[in-house]
C-alpha positions in Angstrom: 78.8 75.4 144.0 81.9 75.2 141.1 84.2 73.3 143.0 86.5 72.5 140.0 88.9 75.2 139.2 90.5 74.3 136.0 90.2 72.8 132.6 92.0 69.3 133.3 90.4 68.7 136.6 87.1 69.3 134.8 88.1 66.8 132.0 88.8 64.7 134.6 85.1 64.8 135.9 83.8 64.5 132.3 85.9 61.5 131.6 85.0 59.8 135.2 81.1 60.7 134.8 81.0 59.4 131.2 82.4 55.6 132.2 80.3 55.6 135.1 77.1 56.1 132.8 78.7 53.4 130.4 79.3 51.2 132.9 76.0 51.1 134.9 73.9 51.2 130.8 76.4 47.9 130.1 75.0 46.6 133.6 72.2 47.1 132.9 71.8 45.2 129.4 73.2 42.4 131.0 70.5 42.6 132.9 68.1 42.6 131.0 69.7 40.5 128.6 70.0 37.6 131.3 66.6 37.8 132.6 65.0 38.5 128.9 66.4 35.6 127.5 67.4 33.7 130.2 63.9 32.9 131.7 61.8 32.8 128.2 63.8 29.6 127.0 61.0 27.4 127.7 57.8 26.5 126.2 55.1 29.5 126.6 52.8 27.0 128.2 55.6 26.5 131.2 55.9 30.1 131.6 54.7 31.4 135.7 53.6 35.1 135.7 53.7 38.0 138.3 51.2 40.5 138.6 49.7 38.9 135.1 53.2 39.3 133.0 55.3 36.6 132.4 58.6 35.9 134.8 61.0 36.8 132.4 59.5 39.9 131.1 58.6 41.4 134.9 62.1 41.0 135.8 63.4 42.2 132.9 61.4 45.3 132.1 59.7 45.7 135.4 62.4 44.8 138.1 65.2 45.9 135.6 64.2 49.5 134.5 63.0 50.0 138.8 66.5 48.9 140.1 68.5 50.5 137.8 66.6 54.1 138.0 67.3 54.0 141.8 71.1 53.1 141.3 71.4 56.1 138.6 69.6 58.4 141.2 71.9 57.7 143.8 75.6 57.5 141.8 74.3 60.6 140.2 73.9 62.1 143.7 77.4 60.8 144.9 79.2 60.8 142.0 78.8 63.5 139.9 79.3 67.4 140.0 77.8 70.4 139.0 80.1 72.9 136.7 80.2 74.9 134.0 81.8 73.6 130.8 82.8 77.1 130.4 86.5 78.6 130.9 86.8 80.5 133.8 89.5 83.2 134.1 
């Protein structure tokens, strides 16, 4: 259902969908930033593994990309609308 009438409250979606998506990519390399190189700063031989991959990279790349698919799934669902960019008359 095309809820939004006109071309400003439809820019107004655009703009509020677009620095949602920023925002939660931005979260999400800080993520994986922290975890990636916050766990690996010892020696390999020190390193404790889950499920056979090191700690840093299963929370990382594992835990990381698992969370943050869930949390676009569900702002997706609450957040954003479907329209047509088109201009209606």
């Amino acid at each position: 259902m095309n809820t939004l009438k006109t071309r400003e409250e439809k820019d107004r979606q655009i703009n509020k969908e677009t620095k949602i998506a920023i925002f939660l990519y931005v979260l999400y390399f800080i993520w994986w930033y922290a975890t990636g190189y916050g766990l690996s700063n010892k020696d390999p031989s020190e390193y404790k593994y889950i499920l056979g991959l090191p700690t840093w990279f299963f929370y990382s790349c594992v835990i990381g990309y698992i969370w943050f698919c869930i949390a676009t799934i569900i702002v997706t669902k609450v957040f954003f609308k479907n329209f047509g960019l088109d201009d209606e008359d």
